[in-house]
C-alpha positions as CSV (number, residue, x, y, z in Angstrom):
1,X,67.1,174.7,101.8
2,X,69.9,173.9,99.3
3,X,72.4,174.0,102.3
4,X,69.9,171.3,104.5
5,X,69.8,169.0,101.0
6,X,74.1,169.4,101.1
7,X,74.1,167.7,104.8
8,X,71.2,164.9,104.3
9,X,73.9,164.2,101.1
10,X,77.2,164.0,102.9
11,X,75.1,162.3,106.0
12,X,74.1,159.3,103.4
13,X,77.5,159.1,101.9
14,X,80.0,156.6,103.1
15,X,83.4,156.8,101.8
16,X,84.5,153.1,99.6
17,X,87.7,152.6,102.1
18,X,85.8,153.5,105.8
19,X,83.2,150.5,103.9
20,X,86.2,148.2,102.8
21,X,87.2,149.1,106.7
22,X,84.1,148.0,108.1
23,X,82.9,145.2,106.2
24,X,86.2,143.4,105.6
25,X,86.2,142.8,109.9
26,X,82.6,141.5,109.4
27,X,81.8,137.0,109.7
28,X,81.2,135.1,106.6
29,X,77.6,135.0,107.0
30,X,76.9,138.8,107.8
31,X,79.1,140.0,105.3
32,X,76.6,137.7,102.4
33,X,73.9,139.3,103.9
34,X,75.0,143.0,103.5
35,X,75.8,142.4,100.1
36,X,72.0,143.2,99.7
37,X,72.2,146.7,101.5
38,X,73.7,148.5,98.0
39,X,74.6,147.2,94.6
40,X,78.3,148.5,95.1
41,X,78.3,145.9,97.6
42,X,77.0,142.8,95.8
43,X,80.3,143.3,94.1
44,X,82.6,142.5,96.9
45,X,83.7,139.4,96.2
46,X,85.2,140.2,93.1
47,X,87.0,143.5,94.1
48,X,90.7,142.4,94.6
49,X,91.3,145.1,97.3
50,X,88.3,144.2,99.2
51,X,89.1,140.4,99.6
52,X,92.7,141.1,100.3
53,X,91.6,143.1,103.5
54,X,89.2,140.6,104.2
55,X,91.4,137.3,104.1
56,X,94.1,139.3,106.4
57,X,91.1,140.4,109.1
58,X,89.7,136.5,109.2
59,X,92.6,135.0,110.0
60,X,94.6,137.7,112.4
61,X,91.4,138.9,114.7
62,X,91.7,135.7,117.2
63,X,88.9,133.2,117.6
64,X,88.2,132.8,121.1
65,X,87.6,129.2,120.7
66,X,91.5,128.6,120.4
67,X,92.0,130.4,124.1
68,X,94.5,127.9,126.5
69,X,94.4,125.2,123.3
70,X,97.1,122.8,122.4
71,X,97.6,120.6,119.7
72,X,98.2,117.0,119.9
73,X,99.4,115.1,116.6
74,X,97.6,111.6,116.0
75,X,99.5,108.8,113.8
76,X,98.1,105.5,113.0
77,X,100.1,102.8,111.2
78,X,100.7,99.1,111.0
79,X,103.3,97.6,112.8
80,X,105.1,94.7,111.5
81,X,105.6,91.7,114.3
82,X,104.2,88.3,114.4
83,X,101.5,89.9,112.4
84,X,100.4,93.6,111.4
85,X,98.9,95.1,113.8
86,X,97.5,98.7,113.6
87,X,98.6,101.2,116.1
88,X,97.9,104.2,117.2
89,X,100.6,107.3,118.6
90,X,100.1,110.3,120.4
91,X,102.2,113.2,120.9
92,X,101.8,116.6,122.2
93,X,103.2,119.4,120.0
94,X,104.7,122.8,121.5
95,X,107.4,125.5,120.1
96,X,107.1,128.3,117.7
97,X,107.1,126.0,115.1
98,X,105.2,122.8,117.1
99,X,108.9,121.0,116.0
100,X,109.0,119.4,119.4
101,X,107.0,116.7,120.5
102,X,106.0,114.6,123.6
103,X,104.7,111.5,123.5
104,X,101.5,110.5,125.4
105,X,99.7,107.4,126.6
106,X,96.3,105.9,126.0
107,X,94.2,104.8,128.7
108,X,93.7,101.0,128.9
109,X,90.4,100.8,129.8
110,X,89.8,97.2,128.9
111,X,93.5,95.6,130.5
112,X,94.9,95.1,127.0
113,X,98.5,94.7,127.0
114,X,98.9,97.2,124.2
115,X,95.6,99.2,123.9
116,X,94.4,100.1,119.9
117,X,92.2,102.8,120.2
118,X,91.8,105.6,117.7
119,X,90.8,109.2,118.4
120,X,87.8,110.0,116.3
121,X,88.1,112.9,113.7
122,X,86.0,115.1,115.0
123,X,88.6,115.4,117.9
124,X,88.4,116.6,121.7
125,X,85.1,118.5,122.1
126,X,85.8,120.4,125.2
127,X,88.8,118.5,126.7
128,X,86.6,114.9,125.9
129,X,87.8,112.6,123.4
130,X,86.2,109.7,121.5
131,X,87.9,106.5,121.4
132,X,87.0,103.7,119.1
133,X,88.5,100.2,119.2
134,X,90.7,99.4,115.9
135,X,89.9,95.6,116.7
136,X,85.8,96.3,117.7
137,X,84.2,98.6,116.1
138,X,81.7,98.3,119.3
139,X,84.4,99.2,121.9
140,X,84.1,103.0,122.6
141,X,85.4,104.8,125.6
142,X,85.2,108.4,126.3
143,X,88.4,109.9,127.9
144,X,89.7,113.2,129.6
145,X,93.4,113.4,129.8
146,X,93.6,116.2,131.6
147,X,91.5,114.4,134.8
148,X,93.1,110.6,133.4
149,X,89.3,110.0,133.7
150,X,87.7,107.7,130.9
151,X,84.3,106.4,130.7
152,X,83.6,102.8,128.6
153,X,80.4,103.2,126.6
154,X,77.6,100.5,127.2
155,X,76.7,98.1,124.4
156,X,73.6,98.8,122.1
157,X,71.1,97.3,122.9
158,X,70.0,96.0,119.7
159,X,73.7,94.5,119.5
160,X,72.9,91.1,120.6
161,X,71.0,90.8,117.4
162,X,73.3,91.4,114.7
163,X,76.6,89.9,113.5
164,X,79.4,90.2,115.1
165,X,81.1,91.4,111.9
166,X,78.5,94.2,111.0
167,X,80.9,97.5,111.1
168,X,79.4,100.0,112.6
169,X,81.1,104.0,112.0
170,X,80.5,106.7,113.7
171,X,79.6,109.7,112.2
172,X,79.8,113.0,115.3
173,X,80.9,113.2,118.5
174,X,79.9,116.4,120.3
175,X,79.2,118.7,123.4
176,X,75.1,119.3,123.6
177,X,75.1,122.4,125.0
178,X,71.3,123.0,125.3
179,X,71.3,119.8,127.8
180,X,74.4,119.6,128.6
181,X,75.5,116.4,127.7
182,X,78.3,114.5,124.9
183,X,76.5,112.6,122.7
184,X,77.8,110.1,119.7
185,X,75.9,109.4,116.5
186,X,77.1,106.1,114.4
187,X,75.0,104.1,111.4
188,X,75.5,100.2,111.6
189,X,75.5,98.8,108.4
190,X,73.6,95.0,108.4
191,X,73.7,92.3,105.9
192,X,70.9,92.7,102.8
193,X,69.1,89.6,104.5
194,X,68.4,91.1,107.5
195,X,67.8,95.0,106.5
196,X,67.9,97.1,103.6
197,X,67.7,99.9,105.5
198,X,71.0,101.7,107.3
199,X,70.3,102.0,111.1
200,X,71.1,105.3,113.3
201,X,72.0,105.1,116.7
202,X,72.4,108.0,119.2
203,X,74.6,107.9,122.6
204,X,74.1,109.9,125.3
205,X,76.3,110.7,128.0
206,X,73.7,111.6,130.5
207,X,71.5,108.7,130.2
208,X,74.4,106.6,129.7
209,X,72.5,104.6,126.6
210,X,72.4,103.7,122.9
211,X,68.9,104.4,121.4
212,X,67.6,103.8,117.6
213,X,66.8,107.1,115.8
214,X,64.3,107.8,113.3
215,X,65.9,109.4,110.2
216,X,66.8,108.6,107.1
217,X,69.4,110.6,105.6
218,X,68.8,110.4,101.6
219,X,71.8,109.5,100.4
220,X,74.1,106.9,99.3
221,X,77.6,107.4,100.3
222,X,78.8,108.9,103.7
223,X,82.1,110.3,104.6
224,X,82.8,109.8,108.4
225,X,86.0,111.6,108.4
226,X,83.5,114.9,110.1
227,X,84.2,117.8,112.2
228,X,82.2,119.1,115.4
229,X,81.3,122.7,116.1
230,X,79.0,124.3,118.3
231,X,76.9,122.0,118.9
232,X,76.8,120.4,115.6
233,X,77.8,117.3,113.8
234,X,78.9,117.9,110.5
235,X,79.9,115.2,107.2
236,X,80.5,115.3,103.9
237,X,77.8,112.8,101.7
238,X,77.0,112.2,98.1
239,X,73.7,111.1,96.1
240,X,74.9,108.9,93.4
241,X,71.7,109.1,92.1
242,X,72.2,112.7,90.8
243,X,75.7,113.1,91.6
244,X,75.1,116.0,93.8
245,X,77.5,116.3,97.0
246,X,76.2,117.7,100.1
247,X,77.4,118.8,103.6
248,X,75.1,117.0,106.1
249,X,74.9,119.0,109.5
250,X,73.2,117.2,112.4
251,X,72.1,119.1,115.6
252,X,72.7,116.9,118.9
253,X,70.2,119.2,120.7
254,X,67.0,118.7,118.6
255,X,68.3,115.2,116.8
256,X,67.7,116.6,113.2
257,X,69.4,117.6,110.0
258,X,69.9,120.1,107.6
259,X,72.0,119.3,104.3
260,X,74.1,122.1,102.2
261,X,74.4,121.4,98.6
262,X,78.0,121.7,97.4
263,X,78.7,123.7,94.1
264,X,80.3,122.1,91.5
265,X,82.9,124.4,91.5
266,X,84.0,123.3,95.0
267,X,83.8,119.7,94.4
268,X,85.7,120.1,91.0
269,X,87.0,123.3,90.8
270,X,89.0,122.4,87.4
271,X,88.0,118.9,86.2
272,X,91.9,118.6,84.0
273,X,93.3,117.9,87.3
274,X,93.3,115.5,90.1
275,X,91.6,115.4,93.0
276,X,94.1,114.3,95.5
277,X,92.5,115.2,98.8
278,X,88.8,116.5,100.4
279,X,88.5,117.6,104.3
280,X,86.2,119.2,106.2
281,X,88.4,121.3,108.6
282,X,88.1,124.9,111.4
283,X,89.6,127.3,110.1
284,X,89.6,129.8,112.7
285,X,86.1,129.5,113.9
286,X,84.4,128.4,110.4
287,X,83.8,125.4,108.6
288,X,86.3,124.9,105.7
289,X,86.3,122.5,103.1
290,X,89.9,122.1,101.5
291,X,89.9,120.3,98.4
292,X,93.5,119.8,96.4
293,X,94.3,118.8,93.0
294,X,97.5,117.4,92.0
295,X,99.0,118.6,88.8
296,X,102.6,119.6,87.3
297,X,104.2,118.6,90.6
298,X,102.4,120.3,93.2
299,X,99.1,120.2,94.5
300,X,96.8,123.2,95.0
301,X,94.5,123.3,97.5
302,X,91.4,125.5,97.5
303,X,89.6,126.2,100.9
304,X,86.1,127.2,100.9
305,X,84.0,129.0,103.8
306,X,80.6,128.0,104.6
307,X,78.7,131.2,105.5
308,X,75.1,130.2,106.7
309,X,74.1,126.3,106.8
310,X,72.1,125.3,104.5
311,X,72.8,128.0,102.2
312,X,74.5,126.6,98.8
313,X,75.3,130.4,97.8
314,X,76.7,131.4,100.9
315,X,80.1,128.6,100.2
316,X,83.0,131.2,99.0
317,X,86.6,130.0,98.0
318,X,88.6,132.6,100.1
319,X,92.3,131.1,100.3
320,X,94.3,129.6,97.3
321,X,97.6,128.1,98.1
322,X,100.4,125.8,96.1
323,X,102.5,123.0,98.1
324,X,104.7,120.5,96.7
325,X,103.3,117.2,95.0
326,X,101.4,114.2,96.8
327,X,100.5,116.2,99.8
328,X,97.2,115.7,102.1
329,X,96.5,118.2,104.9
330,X,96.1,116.5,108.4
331,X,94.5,119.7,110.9
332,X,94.4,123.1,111.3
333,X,95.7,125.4,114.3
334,X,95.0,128.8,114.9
335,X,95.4,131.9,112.6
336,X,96.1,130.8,109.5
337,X,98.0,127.7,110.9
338,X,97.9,124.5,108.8
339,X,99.4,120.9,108.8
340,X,100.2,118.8,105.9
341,X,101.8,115.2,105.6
342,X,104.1,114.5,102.6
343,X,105.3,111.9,100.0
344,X,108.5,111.8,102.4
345,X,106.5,111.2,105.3
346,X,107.0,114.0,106.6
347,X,104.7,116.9,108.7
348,X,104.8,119.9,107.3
349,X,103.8,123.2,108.5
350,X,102.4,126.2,106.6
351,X,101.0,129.8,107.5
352,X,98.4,131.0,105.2
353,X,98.9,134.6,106.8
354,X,102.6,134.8,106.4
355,X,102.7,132.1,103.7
356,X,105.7,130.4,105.5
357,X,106.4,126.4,105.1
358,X,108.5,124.7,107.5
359,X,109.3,120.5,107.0
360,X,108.9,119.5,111.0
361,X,111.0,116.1,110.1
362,X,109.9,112.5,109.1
363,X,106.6,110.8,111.4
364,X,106.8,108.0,113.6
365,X,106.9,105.3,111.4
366,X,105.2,104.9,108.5
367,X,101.7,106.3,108.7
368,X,98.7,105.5,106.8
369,X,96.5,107.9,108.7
370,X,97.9,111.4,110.5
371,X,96.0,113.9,112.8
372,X,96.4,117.5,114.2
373,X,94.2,117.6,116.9
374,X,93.0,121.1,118.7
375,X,92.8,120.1,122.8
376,X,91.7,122.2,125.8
377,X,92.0,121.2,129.1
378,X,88.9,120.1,130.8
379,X,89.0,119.6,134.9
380,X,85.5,118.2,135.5
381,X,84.5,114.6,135.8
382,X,82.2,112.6,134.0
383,X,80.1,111.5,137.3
384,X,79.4,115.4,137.8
């Protein structure tokens, strides 16, 4: 009998480093939710050892969404003629470093002599990117450079009734993958005489039209600057009501929303210093919010996981890192990969993994707005 109890014992023990082993290989999300299982483990997070193992396994066990990717560096900046005039660059990146680059060209769609179309931030959604005139908000064309193929968007119908100077943003740009189809969402803001009331539109590729949607997203300040991922639309928004910040995530399959409240500690992770910088980026598969504060000369950037939508505890701050001062990051590649634009002007590239920095040399210009951009070749046409 004693000898039976022994086994059942040993059976039910786990040794602490075949657990660090096995849980430190484990996704955001699962990992929260094992935390549960024993009250050693609602500790993780706080063992050093632990979170060491874990940061190496997320960013070395390749995503598979980065399979036959490239990255493509965006730069917009005004250009001094007759007039200033915002353009637009493109240029392929490639080398150990991504120092070389290769300039590509925009479609011209509409015959312009110089075309200024901007790629959107949420960037090419399986080879397909979202173009969006710099002189019409309502000029959008959808374009695959692999196939030279682009597609010019329809106008809404509920165009003809508003002002011609009524801006109207867009917010996602995505792959539906329940009905197979690329859909845009955008808000048009109209003059206080003629609504109160923010209007959402919805584009889809497959019906080839602009409909009104029903929703009404509580809040009072959007940031359109959003990332797309698996099917999913995602910004950052604020209630100036209560202050709170949120993560809005909209689903182009089913047309509705769930919203993430953002700790404090996130936002405003130490209130004596400076916010210089917020984006939502990928980083290797999961959303990541980086947020950098500017103090003594450098900036620090903290970069926060989302675990499970709509889950405020499942945010954790996993990577720390220190660059030098007035520095905003600009995209993220694979593995730790990550691109920054200086005070000189300059793109600079850093590996969280091996915490190597290399200065890839001064932009194009001068900049006021700089993209990395994740591509992957796409073969098939918009008419199939």
């Amino acid at each position: 009998m004693m000898e039976k109890c022994m086994n059942e014992k040993v059976r039910s023990y786990i040794p602490d480093d075949l657990v660090f082993c096995i849980l430190s290989k484990l996704p955001l999300k699962s990992l929260k939710r094992f935390t549960c299982v024993r009250k050693t483990w609602s500790v993780l997070f706080e063992n050093p050892t632990f979170m060491n193992k874990f940061r190496t396994n997320f960013l070395s066990i390749p995503h598979s969404y980065y399979n036959d990717t490239s990255l493509l560096l965006q730069h917009k900046y005004v250009y001094e003629c007759d007039s200033y005039t915002t353009c637009v660059s493109l240029n392929l990146l490639s080398g150990e470093r991504y120092q070389n680059r290769v300039k590509l060209d925009f479609p011209n769609p509409f015959k312009e002599e110089e075309p200024q179309f901007q790629i959107l931030y949420s960037g090419s959604i399986t080879g397909i990117f979202c173009l969006q005139s710099i002189n019409s908000s309502e000029d959008i064309v959808l374009w695959n450079p692999t196939t030279n193929e682009f597609k010019v968007l329809p106008c809404s119908s509920i165009y003809s009734i508003r002002p011609y100077d009524t801006f109207q943003p867009i917010f996602g740009f995505g792959y539906d993958p329940v009905n197979d189809d690329y859909k845009i969402i955008r808000n048009a803001h109209y003059p206080r005489e003629i609504s109160r009331h923010p209007v959402w539109e919805i584009y889809s590729l497959r019906r080839n039209l602009w409909r009104k949607i029903d929703i009404d997203f509580p809040f009072s300040f959007w940031d359109n600057d959003g990332l797309y991922m698996d099917g999913i639309c995602h910004w950052l928004s604020k209630c100036y009501d209560n202050d709170e910040h949120y993560l809005v995530s909209f689903y182009l399959s089913n047309e509705v929303y769930i919203t993430t409240l953002i700790p404090l500690d996130i936002i405003f992770e130490d209130k004596d210093k400076y916010v210089v910088a917020r984006r939502l980026l990928m980083l290797n598969g999961s959303l990541a919010c980086f947020t950098g504060y500017e103090y003594d000369d450098k900036t620090t950037f903290h970069i926060s996981l989302l675990g499970e939508i709509g889950v405020k505890e499942s945010w954790t701050k996993l990577f720390v890192i220190e660059l030098g001062p007035k520095i905003f990051p600009v995209g993220v590649g694979m593995n730790g990969e990550t691109f920054f634009l200086n005070s000189d002007e300059e793109l600079v590239y850093f590996n969280i993994c091996t915490q190597m920095k290399v200065e890839l040399g001064c932009v194009e210009r001068k900049p006021y707005s700089t993209q990395v951009i994740i591509y992957k070749k796409n073969l098939h046409s918009f008419e199939n």
